[in-house]
C-alpha positions in Angstrom: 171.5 18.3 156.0 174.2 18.3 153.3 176.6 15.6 152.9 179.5 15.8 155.5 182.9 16.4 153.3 184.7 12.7 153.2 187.5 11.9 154.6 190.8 11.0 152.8 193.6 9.0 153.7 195.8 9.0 150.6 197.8 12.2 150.5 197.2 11.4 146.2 195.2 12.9 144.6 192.0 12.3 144.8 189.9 10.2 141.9 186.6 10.1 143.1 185.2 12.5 141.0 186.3 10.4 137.6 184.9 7.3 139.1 182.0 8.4 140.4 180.8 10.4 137.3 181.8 8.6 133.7 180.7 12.2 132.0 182.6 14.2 134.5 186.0 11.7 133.1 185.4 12.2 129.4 185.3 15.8 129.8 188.0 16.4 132.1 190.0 13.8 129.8 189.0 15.8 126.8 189.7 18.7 128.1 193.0 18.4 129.5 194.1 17.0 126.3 192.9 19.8 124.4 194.6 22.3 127.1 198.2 21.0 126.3 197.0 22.1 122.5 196.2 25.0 123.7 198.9 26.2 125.3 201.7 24.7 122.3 199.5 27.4 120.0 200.0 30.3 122.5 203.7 29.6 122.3 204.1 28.8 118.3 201.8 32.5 117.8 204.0 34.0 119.5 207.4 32.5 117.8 205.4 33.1 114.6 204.6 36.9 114.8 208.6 37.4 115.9 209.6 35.5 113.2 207.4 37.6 111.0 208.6 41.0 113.1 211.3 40.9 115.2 209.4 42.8 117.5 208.5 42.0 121.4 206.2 44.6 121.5 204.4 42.9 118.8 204.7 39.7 120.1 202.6 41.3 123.4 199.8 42.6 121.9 198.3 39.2 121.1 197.6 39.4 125.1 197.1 43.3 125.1 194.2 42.5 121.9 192.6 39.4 123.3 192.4 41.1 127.1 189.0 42.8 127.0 187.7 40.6 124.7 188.3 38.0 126.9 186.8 40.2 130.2 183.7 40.2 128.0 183.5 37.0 127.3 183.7 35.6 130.8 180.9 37.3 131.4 178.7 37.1 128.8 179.8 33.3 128.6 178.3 33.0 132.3 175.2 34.6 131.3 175.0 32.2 128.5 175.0 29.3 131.0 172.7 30.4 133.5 170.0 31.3 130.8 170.8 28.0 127.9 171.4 24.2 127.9 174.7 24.2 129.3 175.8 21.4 126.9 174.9 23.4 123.7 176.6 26.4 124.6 179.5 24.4 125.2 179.6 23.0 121.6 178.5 25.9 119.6 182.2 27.8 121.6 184.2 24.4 121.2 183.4 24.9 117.4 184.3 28.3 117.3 187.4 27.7 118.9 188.5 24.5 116.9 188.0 27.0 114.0 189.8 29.2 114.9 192.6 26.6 115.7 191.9 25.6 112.1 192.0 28.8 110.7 195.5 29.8 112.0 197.1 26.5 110.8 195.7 27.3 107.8 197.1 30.8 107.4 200.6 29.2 108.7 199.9 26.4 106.0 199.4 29.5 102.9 200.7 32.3 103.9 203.1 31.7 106.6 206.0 34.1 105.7 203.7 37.0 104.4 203.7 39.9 106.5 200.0 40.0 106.3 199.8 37.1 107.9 199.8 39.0 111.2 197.0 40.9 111.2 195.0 36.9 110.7 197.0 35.6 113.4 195.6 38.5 116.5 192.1 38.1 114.9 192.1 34.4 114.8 193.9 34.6 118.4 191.1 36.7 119.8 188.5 34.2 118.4 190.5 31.7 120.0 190.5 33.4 123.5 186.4 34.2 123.2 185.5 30.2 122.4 187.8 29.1 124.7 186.8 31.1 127.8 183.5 30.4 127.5 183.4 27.3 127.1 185.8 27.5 130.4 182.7 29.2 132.0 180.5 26.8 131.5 182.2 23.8 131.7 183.2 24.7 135.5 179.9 26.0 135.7 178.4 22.3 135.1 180.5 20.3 137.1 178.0 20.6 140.9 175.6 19.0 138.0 177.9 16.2 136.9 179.1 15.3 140.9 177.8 15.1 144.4 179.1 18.3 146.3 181.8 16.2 147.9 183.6 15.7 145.5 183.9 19.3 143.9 187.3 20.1 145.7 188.5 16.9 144.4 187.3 17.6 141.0 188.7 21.7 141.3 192.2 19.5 142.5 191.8 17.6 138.9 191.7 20.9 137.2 194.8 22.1 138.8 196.3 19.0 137.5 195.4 19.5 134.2 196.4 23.2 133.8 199.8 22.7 135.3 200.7 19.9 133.0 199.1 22.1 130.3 201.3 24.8 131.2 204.6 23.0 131.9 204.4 20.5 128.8 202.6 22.7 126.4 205.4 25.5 125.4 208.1 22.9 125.9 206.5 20.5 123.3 205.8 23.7 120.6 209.3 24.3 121.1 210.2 21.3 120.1 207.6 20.9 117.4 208.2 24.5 115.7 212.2 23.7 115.9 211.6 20.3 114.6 208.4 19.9 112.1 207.6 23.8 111.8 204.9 26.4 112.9 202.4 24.9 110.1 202.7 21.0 111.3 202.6 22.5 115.0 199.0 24.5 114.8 198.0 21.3 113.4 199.0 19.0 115.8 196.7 21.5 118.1 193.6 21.1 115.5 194.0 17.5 116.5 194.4 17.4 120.2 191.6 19.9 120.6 189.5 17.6 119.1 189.0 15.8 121.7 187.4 18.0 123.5 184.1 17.4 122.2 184.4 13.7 123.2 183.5 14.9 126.6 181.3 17.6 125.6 179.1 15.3 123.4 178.8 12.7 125.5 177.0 15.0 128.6 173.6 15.0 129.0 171.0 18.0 128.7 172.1 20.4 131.2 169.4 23.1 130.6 169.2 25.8 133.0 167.4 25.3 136.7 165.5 27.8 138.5 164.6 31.6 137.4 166.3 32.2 134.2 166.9 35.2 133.0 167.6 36.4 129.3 171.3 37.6 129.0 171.7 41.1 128.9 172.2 44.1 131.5 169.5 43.1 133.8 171.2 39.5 134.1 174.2 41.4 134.8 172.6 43.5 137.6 170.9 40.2 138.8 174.3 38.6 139.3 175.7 41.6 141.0 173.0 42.3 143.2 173.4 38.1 144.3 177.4 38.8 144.5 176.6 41.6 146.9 174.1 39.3 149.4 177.0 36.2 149.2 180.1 37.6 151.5 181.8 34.5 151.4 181.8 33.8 147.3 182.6 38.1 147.3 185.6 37.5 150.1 186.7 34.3 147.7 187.3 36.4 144.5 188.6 39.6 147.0 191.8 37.4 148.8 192.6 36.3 145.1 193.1 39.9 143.7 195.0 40.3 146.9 197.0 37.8 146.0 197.2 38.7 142.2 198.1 42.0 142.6 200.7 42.3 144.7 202.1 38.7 144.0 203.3 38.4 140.8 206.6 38.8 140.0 206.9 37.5 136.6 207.5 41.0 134.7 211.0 40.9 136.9 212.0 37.4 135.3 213.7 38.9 132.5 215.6 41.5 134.8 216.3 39.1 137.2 218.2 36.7 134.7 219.9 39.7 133.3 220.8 41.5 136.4 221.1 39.6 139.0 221.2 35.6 138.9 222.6 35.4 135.5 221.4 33.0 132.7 219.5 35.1 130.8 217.1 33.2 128.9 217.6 30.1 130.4 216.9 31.5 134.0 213.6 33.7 132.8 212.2 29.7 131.4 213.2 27.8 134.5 211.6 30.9 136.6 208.7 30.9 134.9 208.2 27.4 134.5 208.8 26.7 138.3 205.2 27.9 138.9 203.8 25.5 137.2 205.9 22.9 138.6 204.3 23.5 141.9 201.0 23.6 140.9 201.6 19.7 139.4 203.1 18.8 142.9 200.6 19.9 144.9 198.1 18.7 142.6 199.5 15.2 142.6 199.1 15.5 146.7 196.4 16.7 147.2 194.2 13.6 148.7 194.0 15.5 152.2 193.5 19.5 151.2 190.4 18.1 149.3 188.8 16.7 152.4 189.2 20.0 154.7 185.9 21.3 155.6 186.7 24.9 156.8 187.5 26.0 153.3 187.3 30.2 154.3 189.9 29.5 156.8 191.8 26.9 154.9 192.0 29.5 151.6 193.6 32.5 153.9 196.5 30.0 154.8 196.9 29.2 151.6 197.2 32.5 150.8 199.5 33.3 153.4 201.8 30.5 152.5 201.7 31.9 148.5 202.6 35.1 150.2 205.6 34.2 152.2 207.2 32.0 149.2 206.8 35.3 147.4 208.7 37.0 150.3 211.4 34.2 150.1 211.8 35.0 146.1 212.2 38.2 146.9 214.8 37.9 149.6 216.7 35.5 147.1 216.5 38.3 144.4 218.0 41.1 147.0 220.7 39.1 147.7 221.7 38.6 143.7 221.3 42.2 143.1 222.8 43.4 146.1 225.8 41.1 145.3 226.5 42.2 142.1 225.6 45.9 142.6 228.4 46.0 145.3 230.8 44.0 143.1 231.4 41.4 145.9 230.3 39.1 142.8 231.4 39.9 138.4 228.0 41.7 136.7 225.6 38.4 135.7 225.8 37.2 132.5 224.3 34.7 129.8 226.5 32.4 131.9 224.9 31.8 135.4 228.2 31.6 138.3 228.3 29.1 141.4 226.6 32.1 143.7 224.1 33.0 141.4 223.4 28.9 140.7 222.5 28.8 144.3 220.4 32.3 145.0 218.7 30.6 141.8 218.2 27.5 143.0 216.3 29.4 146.4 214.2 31.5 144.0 213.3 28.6 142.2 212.2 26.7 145.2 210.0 29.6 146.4 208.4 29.9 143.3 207.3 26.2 142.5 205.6 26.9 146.5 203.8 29.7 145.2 202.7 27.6 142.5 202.1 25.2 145.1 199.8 27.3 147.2 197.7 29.3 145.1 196.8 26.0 143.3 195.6 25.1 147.2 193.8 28.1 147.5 192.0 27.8 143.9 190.7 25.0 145.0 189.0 26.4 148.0 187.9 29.1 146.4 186.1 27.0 143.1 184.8 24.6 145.7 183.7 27.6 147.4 181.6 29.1 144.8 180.1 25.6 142.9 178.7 24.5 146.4 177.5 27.9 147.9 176.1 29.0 144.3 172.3 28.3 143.1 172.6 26.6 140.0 171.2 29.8 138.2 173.6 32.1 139.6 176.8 29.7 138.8 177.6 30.7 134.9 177.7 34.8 135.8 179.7 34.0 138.9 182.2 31.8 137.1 182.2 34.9 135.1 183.6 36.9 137.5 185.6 34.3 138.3 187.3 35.0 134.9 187.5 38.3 134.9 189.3 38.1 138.4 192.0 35.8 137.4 192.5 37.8 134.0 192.5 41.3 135.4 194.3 40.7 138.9 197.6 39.2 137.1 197.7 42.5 135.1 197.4 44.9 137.4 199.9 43.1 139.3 202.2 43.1 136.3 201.6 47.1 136.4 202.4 47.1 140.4 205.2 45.4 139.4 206.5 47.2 136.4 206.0 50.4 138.3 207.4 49.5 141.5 210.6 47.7 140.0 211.3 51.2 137.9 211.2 53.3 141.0 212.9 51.0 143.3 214.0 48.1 142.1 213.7 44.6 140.4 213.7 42.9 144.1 210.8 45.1 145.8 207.5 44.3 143.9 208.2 40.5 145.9 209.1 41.5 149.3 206.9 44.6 149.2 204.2 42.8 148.0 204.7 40.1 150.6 204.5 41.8 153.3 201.3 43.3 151.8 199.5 40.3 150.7 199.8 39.1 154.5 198.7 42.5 156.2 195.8 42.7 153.4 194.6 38.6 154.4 194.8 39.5 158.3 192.1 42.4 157.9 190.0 40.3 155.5 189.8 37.5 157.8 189.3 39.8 160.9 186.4 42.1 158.7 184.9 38.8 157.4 183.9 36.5 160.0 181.5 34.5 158.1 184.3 33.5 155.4 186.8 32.4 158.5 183.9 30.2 159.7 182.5 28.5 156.0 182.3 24.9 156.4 181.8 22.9 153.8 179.2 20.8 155.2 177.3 23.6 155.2 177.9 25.7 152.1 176.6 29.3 152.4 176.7 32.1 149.6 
């Protein structure tokens, strides 16, 4: 019989997992380290090819170029680990993306106000992407070989942890670098942090592949489908987060909303967007008890359901500014943010930093969910799809949104897609009875 999930106490996060496995804590270490790198590069590429342009639309198509790339990455990454020593496909991808990290400091260093420069930049940037999402794959991918299955939602809370402080100190740092050392200095400070990565990914042991292996290629592809298809619960896992994804995210209103409606501009679209990530550190930080609930099917659709109904709140918070100043009850926003729109702000902030809150609750279900119910062998192509899931639902979400906003307006792709999300979750958990029973003492595909 499988270990029974422990139980916690602490509402703190939980540090089992960095105790209990010295290899586990160098990589996570290493990794979140390298992740605040990661991100300051995102943010100084994009300052760099405006700087260079003037042009949004160019600054967007260093996402639009490294998309499918990326797609095909995850899941030729995954491949990779089910069929390789997991170890040495992670340092032959950290190399590749420390070079690339190299190579666009260096073209900052020798070439950084030539106009050529740009077409380096999106190549370098989708090399950058390709390392750096497989080596995500397999990383995650190794960790139920690194710790006992207890502590996987501990270690999936970790992760959460370091992504949001990634996310939230990252951009602000290269802002601060770029304004105060420039955009050569900057990529290099990123060389540096991502070098310690392979602290932790030299320091693992072997971790060659277990069970039937199979060469990657389409038939390892159709293996991993065929499995995906026989494992309702992983399948219902990645299904409630496109749910989620799609009709969810609001962030291509930001810009809108600080225009139109609470005022700010600028200011308002960083404090939106960085409210996400705010609430994925919080409940991160707090998350001693969510990692020790055992009916993680269950557990994930509340989640869910909670990410939804912040969403909603957002939304209703949005309404009201736009409704205000479309009456003229309140003066047209401005760069300038007023009393009312300080206060509609303040609500939309607070329901964002829950959303963040919540689906970093549900992706930990839902990665504790697949690295326990998994075989080892099936792990890398899942974790895949994993990746192609969170890419590709936050796009087609921004389309939803985008589309949705221009018919209607900037305040119905939230409330819409609130009242979707929880509609959408009901008839999941209803059609899939095995995934409203999983338990985690018992971990089934």
């Amino acid at each position: 019989m499988p270990e029974p999930a422990p139980e916690r106490r602490s509402r703190l996060v939980d540090l089992s997992p960095l105790r209990e496995s010295p290899a586990f804590a160098r990589l996570w270490i290493g990794n979140s380290i390298a992740a605040i790198g990661g991100q300051m590069t995102i943010v100084a590429v994009s300052l760099h090819i405006y700087q260079l342009t003037g042009s949004t639309f160019a600054v967007s198509l260093v996402a639009a170029f490294a998309l499918i790339p990326t797609v095909v990455a995850g899941l030729w990454g995954g491949m990779l680990a089910d069929a390789f020593d997991r170890r040495a496909i992670l340092l032959i991808f950290a190399v590749l993306s420390w070079l690339s990290t190299a190579g666009i400091a260096l073209v900052a260093w020798l070439a950084a106000e030539d106009t050529a420069a740009i077409t380096w930049l999106y190549g370098l940037t989708v090399l950058n992407a390709v390392g750096t999402t497989i080596v995500g794959t397999t990383r995650t991918s190794a960790y139920p070989r690194l710790l006992s299955a207890p502590r996987i939602p501990a270690a999936a809370a970790l992760n959460g942890l370091a992504m949001g402080l990634a996310i939230t100190v990252g951009p602000a740092l290269a802002g601060v670098l770029v304004a105060g050392i420039g955009l050569a200095w900057t990529y290099t400070v990123d060389v540096l942090l991502y070098s310690a990565a392979f602290i932790g990914i030299l320091s693992l042991p072997k971790l060659p592949p277990q069970g039937e292996v199979m060469r990657p290629g389409l038939a390892s592809l159709i293996d991993g489908a065929r499995f995906l298809r026989r494992a309702p619960n992983v399948r219902a896992s990645f299904v409630i987060d496109i749910i989620a994804m799609t009709f969810g995210q609001p962030r291509v209103v930001f810009p809108a909303a600080g225009a139109l409606a609470f005022g700010g501009g600028a200011v308002t679209v960083g404090a939106l967007t960085a409210a996400f990530a705010v609430g994925t550190v919080l409940s991160s930080l707090f998350s001693g008890r969510v990692t020790g609930v055992r009916l993680q099917g269950r557990a994930t659709a509340r989640a869910v359901h909670a990410y939804g109904a912040f969403i909603g709140v957002f939304g209703i918070a949005l309404l009201a500014a736009w409704w205000l100043r479309e009456s003229e009850v309140l003066p047209a926003a401005g760069e300038r943010i007023d009393l009312a729109g300080l206060l509609l702000l303040g609500a939309g902030l607070l329901a964002l930093a829950g959303a963040g809150a919540a689906d970093n609750i549900s992706a930990i279900f839902r990665q504790s969910i697949l690295q326990t119910a998994a075989p080892d062998n099936m792990r890398g192509r899942l974790q895949g799809v994993f990746i192609v899931v969170v890419t590709g639902g936050p796009r087609v979400g921004d389309l939803y949104a985008g589309v949705l906003a221009t018919v209607l307006a900037i305040w119905a792709p939230p409330l819409l897609g609130a009242l979707v999300i929880t509609a959408l979750v009901i008839v999941l958990m209803r059609t899939q009875r095995s995934f409203a029973a999983y338990d985690a003492r018992d971990p089934q595909p």
